[in-house]
VOLOBA-876456 format. One record per residue: residue in three letters; x, y, z of N, C-alpha, C in turn. Coordinates in pm, 1 decimal. Last residue first. Example, Ala and Ser with C-alpha at 12.3 -4.5 7.8 and 13.67 -1.06 7.14 Angstrom:
REM residues 2
    aa       n_px       n_py       n_pz      ca_px      ca_py      ca_pz       c_px       c_py       c_pz
   SER     1285.0     -225.0      708.0     1367.0     -106.0      714.0     1290.0        3.0      787.0
   ALA     1319.0     -569.0      780.0     1230.0     -450.0      780.0     1320.0     -330.0      780.0
REM end
This chain:
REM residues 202
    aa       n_px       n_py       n_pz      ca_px      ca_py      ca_pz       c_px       c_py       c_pz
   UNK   -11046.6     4092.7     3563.8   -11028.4     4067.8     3386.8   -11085.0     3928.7     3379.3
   UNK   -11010.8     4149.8     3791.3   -11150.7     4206.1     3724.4   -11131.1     4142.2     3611.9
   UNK   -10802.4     4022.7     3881.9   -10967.3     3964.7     3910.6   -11082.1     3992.8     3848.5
   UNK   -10577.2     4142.0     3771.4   -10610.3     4038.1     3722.2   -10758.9     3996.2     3790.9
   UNK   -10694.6     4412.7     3907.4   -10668.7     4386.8     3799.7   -10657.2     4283.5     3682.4
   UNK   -10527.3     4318.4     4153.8   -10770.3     4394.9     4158.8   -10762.2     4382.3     4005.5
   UNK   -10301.8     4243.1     4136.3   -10397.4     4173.0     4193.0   -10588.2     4178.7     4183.7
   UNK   -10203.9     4534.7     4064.1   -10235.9     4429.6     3979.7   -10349.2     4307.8     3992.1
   UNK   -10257.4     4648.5     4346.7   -10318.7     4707.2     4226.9   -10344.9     4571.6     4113.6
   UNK   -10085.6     4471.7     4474.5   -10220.9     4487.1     4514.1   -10339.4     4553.5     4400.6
   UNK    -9879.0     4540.2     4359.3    -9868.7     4386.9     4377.7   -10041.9     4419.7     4418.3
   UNK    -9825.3     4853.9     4462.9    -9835.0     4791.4     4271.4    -9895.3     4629.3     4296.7
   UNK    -9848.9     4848.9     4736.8    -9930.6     4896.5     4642.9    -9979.0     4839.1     4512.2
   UNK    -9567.3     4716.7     4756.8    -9715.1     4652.2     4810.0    -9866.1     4669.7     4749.9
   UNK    -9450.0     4909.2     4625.1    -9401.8     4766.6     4565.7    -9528.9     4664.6     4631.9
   UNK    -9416.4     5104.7     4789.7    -9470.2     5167.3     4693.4    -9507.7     4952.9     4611.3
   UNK    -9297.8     4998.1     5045.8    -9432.9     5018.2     5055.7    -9471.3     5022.1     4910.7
   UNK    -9040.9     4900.6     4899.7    -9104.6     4823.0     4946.8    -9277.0     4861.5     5021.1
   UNK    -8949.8     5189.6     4884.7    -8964.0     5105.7     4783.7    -9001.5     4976.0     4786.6
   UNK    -8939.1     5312.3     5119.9    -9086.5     5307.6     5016.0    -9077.9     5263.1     4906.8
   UNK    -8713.3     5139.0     5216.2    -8874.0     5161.9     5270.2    -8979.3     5215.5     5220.3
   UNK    -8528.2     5199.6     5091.8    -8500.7     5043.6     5080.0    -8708.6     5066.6     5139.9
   UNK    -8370.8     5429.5     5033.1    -8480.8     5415.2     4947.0    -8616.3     5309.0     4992.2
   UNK    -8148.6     5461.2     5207.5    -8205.5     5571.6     5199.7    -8359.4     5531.8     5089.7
   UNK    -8138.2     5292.5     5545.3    -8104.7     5230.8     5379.1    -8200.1     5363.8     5335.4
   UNK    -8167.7     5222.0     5811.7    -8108.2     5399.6     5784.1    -8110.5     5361.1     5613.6
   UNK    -8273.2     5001.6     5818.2    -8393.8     5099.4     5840.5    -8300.6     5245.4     5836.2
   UNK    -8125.1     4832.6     5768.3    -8193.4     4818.7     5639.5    -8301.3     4958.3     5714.6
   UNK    -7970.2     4743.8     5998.0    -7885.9     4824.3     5911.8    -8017.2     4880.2     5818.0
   UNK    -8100.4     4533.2     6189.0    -8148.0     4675.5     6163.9    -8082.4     4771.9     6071.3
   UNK    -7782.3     4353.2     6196.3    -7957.9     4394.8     6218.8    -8013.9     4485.5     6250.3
   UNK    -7555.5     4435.0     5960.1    -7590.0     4444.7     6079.3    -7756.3     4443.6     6090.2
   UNK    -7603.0     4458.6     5625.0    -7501.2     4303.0     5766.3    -7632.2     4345.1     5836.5
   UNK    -7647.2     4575.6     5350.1    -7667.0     4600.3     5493.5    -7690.6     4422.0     5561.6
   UNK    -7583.7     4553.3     5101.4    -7535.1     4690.3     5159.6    -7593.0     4650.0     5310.6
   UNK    -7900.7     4505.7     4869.5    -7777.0     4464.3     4933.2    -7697.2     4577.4     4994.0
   UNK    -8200.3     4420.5     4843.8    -8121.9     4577.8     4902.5    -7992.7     4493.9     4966.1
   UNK    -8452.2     4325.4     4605.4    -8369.6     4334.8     4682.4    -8227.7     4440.7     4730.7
   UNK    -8776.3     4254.3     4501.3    -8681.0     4404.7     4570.2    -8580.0     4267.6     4647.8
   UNK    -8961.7     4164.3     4233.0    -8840.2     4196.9     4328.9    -8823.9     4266.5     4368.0
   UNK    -9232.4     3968.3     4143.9    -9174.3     4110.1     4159.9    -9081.0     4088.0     4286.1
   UNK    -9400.8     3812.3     3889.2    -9336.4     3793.3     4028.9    -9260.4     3899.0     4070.6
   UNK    -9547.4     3728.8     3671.8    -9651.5     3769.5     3744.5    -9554.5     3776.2     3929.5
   UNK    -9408.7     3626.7     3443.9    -9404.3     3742.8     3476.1    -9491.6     3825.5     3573.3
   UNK    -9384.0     3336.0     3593.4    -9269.8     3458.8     3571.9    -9282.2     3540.7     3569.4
   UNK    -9722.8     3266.5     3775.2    -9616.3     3270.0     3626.7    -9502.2     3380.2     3677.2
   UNK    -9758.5     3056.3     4042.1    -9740.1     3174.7     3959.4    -9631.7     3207.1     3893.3
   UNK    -9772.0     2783.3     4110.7    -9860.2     2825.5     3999.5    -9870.6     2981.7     4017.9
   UNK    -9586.2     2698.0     4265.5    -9684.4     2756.4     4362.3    -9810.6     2823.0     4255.7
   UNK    -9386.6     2629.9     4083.1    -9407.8     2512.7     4109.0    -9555.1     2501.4     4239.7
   UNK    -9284.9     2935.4     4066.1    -9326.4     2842.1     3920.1    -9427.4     2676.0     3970.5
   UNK    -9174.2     2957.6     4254.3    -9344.4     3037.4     4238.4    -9394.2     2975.3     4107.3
   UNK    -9000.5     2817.5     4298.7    -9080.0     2796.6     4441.6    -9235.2     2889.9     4354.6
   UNK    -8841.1     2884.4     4076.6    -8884.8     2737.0     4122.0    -8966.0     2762.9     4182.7
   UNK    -8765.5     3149.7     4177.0    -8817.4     3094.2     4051.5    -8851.9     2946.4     4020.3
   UNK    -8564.9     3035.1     4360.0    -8714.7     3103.4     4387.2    -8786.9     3120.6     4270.9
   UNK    -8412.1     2857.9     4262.6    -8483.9     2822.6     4361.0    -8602.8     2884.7     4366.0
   UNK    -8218.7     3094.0     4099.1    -8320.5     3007.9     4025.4    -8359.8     2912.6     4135.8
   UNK    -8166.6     3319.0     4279.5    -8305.6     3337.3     4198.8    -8352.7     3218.9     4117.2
   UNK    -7926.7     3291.1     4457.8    -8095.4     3268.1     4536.5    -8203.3     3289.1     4417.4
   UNK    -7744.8     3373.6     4331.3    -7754.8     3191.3     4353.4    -7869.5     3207.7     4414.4
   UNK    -7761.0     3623.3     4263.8    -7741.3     3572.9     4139.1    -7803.9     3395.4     4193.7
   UNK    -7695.3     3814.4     4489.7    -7847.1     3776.5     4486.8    -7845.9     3642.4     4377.0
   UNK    -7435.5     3916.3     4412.4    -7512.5     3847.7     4557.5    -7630.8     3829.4     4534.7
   UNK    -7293.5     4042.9     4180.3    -7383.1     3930.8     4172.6    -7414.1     3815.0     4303.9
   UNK    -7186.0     4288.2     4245.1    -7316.6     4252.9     4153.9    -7354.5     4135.2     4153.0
   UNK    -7176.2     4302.9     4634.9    -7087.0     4241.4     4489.1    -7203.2     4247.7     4388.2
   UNK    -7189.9     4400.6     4894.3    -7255.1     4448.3     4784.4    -7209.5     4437.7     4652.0
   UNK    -7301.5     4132.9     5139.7    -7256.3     4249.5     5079.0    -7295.9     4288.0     4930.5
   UNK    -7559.2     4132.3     5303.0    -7480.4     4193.6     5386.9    -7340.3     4239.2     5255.9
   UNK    -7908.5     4124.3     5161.2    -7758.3     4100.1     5156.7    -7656.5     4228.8     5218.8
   UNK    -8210.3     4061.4     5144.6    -8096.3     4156.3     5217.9    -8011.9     4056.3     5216.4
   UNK    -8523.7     4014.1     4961.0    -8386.2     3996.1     4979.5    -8326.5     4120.4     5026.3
   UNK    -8839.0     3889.8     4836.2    -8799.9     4002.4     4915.9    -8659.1     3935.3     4956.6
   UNK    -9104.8     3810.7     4537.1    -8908.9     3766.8     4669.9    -8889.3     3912.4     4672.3
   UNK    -9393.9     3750.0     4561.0    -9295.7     3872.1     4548.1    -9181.0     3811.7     4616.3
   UNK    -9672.2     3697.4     4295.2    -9556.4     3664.3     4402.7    -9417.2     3750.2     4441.2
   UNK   -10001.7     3615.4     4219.5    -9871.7     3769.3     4258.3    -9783.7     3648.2     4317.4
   UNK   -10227.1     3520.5     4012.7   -10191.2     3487.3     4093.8   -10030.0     3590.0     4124.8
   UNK   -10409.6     3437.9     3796.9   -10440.6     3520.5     3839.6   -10386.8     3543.7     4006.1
   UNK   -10362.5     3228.2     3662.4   -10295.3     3303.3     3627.6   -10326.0     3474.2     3680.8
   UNK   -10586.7     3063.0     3783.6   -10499.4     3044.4     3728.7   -10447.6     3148.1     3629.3
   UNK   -10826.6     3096.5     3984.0   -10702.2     3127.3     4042.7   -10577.9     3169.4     3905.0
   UNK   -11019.9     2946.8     3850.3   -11033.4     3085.2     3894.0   -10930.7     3168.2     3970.3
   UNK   -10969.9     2680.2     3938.7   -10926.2     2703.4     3745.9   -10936.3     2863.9     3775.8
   UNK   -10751.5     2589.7     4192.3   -10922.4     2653.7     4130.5   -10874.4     2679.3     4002.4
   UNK   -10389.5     2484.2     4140.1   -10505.2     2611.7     4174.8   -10640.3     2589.6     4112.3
   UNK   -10323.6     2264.4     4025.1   -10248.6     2283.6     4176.5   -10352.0     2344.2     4249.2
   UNK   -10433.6     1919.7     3873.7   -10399.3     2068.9     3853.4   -10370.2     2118.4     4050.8
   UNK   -10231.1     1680.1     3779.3   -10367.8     1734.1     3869.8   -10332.7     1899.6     3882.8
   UNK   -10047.5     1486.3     3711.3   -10099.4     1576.4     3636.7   -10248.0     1656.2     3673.8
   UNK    -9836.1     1347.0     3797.8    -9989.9     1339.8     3802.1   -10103.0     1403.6     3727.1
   UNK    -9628.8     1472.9     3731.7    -9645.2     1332.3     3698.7    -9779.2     1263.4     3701.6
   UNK    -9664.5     1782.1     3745.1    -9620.9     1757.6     3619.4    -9597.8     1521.2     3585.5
   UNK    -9839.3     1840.8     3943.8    -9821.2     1925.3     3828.9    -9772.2     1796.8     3706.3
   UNK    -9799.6     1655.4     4190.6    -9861.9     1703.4     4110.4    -9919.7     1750.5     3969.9
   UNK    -9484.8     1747.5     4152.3    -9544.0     1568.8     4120.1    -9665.2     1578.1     4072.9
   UNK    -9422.4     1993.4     4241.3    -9361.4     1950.7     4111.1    -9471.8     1843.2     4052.8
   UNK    -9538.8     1935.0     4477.4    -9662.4     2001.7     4381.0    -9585.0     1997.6     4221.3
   UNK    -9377.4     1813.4     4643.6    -9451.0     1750.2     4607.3    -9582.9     1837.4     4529.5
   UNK    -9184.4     1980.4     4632.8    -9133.3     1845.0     4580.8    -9277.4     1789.6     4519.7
   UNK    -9199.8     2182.3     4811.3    -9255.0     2240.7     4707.5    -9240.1     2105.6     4624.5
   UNK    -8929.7     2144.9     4949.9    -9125.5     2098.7     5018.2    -9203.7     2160.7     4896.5
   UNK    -8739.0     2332.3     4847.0    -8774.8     2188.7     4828.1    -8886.8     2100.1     4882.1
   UNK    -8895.7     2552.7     4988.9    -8830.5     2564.3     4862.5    -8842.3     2385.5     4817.8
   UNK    -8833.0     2496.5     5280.3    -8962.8     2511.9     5231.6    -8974.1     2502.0     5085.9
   UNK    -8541.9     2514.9     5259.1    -8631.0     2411.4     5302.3    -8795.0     2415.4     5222.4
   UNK    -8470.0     2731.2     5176.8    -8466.2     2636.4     5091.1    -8537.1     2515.6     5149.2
   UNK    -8541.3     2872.3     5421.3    -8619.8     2907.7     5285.8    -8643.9     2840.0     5209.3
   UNK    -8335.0     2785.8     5591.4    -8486.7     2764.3     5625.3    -8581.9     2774.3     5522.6
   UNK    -8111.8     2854.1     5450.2    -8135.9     2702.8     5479.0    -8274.3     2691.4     5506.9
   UNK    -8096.0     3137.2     5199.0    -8062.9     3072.2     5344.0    -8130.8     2974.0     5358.3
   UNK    -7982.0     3142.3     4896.4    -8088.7     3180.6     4990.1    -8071.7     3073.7     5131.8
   UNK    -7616.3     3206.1     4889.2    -7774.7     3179.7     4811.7    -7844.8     3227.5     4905.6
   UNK    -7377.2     3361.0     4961.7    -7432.2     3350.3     4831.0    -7491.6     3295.2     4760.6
   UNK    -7421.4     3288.9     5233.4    -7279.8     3208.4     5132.9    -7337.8     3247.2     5005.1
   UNK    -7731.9     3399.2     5267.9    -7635.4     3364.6     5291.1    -7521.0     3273.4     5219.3
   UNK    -7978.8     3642.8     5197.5    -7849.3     3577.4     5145.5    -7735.7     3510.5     5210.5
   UNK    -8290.4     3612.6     5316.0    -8164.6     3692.0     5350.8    -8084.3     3623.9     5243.5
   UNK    -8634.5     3660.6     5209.1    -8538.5     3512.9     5277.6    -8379.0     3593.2     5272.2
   UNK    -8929.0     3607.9     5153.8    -8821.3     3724.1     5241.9    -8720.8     3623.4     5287.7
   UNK    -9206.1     3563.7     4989.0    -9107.6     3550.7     5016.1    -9010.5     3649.8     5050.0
   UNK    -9591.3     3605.6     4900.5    -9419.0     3679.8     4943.6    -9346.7     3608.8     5070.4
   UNK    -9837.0     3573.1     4746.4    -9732.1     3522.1     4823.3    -9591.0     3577.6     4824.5
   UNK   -10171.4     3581.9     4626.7   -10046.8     3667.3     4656.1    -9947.0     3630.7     4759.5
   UNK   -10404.0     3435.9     4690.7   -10403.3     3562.8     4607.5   -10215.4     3603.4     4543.7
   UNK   -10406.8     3105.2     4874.6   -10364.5     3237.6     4843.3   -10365.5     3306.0     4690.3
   UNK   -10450.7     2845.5     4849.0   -10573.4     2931.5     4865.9   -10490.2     3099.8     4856.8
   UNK   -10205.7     2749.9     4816.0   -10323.5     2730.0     4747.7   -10413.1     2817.1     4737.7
   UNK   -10108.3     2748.3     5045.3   -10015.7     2830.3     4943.7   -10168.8     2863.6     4817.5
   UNK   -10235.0     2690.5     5270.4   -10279.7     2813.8     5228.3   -10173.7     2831.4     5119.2
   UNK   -10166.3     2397.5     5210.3   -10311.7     2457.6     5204.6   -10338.1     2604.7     5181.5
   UNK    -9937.7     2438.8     5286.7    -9983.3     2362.9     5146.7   -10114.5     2424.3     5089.4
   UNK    -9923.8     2449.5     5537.5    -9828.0     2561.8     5430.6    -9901.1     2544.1     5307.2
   UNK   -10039.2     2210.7     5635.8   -10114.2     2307.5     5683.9   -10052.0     2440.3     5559.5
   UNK    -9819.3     2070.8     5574.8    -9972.6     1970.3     5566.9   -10038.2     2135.9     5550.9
   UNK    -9580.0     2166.8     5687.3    -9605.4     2133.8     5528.8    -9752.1     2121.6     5508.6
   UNK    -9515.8     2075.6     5953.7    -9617.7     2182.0     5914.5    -9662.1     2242.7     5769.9
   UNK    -9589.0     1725.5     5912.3    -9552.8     1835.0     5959.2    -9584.7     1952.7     5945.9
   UNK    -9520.3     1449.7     5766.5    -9627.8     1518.2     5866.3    -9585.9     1598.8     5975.7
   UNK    -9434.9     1326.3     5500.6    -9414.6     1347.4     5633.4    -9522.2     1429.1     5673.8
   UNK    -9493.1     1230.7     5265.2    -9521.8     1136.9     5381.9    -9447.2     1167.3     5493.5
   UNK    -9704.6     1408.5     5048.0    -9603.5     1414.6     5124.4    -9589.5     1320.0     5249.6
   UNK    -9918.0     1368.7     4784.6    -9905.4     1370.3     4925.4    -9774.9     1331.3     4981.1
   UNK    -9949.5     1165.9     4562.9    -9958.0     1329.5     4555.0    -9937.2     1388.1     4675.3
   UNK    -9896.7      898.6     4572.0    -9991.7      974.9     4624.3   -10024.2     1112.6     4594.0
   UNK    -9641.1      931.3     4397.8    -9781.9      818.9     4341.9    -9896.9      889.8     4412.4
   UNK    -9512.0     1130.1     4387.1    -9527.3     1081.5     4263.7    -9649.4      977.9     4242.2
   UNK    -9423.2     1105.2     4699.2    -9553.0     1218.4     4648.7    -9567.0     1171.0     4495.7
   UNK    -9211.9      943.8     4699.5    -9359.9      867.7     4707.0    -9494.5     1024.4     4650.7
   UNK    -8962.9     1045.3     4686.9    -9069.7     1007.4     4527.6    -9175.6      989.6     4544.4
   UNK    -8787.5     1082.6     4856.0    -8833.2      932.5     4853.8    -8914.0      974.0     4724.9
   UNK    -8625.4     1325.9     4913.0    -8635.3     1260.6     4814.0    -8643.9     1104.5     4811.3
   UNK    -8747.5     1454.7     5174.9    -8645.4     1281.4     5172.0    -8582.7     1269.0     5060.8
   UNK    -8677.4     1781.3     5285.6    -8731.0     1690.1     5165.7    -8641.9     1530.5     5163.7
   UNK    -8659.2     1833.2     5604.7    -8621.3     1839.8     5482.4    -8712.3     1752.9     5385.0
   UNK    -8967.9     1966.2     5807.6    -8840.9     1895.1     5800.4    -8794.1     1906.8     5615.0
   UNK    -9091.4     2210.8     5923.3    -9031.0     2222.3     5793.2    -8888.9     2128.7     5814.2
   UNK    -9218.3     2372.1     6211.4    -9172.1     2252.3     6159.7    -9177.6     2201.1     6001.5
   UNK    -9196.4     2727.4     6264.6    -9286.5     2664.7     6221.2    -9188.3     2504.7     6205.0
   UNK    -9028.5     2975.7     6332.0    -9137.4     2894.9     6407.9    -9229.9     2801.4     6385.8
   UNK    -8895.5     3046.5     6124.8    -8830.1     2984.9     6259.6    -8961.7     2948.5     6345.8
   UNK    -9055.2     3121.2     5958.1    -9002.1     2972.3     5896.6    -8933.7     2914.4     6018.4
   UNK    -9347.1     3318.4     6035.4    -9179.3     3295.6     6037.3    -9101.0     3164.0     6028.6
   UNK    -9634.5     3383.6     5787.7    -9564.4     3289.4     5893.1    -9385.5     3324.8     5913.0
   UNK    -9862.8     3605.7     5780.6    -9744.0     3598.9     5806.7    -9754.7     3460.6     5884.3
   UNK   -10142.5     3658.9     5585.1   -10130.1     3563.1     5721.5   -10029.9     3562.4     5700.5
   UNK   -10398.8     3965.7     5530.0   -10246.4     3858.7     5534.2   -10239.4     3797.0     5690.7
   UNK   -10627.1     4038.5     5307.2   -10617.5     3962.0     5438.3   -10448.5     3952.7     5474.4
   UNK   -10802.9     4321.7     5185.2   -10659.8     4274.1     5168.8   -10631.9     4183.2     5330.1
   UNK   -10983.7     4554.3     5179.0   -10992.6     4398.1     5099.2   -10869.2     4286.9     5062.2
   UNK   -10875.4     4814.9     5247.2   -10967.1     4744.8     5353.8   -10969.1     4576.7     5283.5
   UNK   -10524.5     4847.3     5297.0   -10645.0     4846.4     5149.0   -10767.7     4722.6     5254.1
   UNK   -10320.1     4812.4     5452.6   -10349.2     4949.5     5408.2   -10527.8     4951.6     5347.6
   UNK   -10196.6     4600.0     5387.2   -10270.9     4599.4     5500.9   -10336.6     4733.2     5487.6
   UNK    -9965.4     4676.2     5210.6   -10050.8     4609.3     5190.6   -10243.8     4592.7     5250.7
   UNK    -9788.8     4813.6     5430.5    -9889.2     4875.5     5278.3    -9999.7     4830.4     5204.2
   UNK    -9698.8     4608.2     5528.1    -9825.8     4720.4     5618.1    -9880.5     4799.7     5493.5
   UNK    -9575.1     4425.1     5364.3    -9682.8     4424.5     5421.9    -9793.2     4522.1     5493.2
   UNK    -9318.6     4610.3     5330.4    -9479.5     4578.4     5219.7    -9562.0     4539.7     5290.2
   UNK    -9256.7     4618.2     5587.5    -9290.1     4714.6     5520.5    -9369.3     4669.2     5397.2
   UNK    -9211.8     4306.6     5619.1    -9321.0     4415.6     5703.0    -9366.6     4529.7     5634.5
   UNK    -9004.7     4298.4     5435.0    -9131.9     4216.9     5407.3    -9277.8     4289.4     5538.2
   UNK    -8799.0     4468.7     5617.7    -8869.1     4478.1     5426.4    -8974.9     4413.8     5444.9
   UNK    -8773.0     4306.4     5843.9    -8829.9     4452.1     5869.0    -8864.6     4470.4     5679.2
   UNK    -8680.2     4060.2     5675.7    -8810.0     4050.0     5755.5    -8883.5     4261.0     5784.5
   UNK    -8417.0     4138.9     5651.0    -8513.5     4091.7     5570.7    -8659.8     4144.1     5592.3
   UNK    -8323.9     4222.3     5878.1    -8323.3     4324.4     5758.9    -8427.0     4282.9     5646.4
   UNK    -8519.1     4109.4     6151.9    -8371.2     4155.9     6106.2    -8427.8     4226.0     5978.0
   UNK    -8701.1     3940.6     6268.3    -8752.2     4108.8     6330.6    -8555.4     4167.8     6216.3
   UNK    -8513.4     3713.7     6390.7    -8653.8     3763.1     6381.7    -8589.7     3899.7     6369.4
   UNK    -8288.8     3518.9     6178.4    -8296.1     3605.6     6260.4    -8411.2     3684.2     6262.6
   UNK    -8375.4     3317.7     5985.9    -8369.6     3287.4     6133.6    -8307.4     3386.7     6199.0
   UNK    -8586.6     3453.3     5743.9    -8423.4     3394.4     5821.0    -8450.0     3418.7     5934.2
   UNK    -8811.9     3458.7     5586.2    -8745.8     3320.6     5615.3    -8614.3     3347.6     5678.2
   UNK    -9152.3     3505.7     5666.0    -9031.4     3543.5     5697.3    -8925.6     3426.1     5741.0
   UNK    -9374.8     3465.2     5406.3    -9303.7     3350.2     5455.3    -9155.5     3484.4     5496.6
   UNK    -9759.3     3531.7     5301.6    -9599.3     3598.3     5339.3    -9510.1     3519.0     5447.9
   UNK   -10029.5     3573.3     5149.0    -9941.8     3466.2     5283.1    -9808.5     3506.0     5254.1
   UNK   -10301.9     3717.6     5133.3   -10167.0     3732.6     5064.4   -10080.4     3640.7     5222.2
   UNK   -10655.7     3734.2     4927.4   -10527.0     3684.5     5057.2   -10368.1     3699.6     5036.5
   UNK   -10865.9     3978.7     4917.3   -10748.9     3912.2     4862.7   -10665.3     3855.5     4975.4
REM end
């Protein structure tokens, strides 16, 4: 199974990112389990033009590291997102990639070309991973309809998408004294992997 995992805030190695590790090594756990981590700070992710042209080509007319993201969104099993909260959405690098998703909307729905292998379709995980520095009920509220975009428009269904997020922790590294925040992100790699053997066998 492949699973591509996007660490999206531009602080490395911070609260987010240490979560999305932790599933990940759980993940990594299960001999039939590949992952390819990218960090959104190291990669070229210009903005979306809104020029439209993906509407006729299906193809994005920039050229960047989109060309290459595209490919493995596709070919992936299982995709996780890790993107922090900032001003009370999802942070700038995420949404980037988020709107580079422009051109599988076009795809999908003007072209009408399908996104995934017909052997993919609906047989597909996605997980948003979130840290928020504070702890109002509704800090997470402006980052979920984007990301619900980004897996809707990556051809995985709603109910095929799983959350953790752990508000309560600023400081970098705050998220490793968090009393649950680490096996609830191993135990959460497990389940996403279980299902995954689950939708294949069916």
């Amino acid at each position: 199974m492949k699973i591509l995992a996007f660490a999206g805030s531009p602080r490395r190695h911070g609260n987010s990112e240490t979560l999305l590790d932790w599933v990940l090594e759980s993940m990594g756990e299960e001999s039939d389990v590949e992952i390819q981590k990218i960090a959104l700070t190291e990669v070229n992710i210009n903005p979306c033009r809104g020029c439209n042209a993906c509407e006729v080509t299906g193809r994005c007319v920039q050229r960047d590291d989109m060309d290459r993201i595209n490919d493995l969104l596709l070919e992936a099993d299982g995709i996780v997102l890790a993107a922090p909260i900032f001003c009370m959405s999802i942070n700038a690098q995420a949404k980037a990639l988020i709107d580079r998703m422009q051109v599988h909307r076009s795809r999908k729905y003007v072209l009408r070309l399908p996104l995934v292998p017909p052997e993919k379709v609906g047989r597909r995980m996605g997980v948003f991973l979130s840290t928020a520095g504070q702890t109002w009920e509704n800090v997470f509220d402006g980052a979920l309809p984007p990301v619900r975009c980004f897996f809707h428009l990556a051809a995985v269904r709603d109910q095929d998408v799983r959350y953790l997020m752990i508000s309560g922790v600023d400081g970098k590294g705050e998220i490793v004294q968090h009393p649950t925040a680490r096996e609830q992100a191993r135990q959460l790699g497990k389940d996403v992997i279980g299902r995954l053997r689950e939708m294949k066998a069916a």
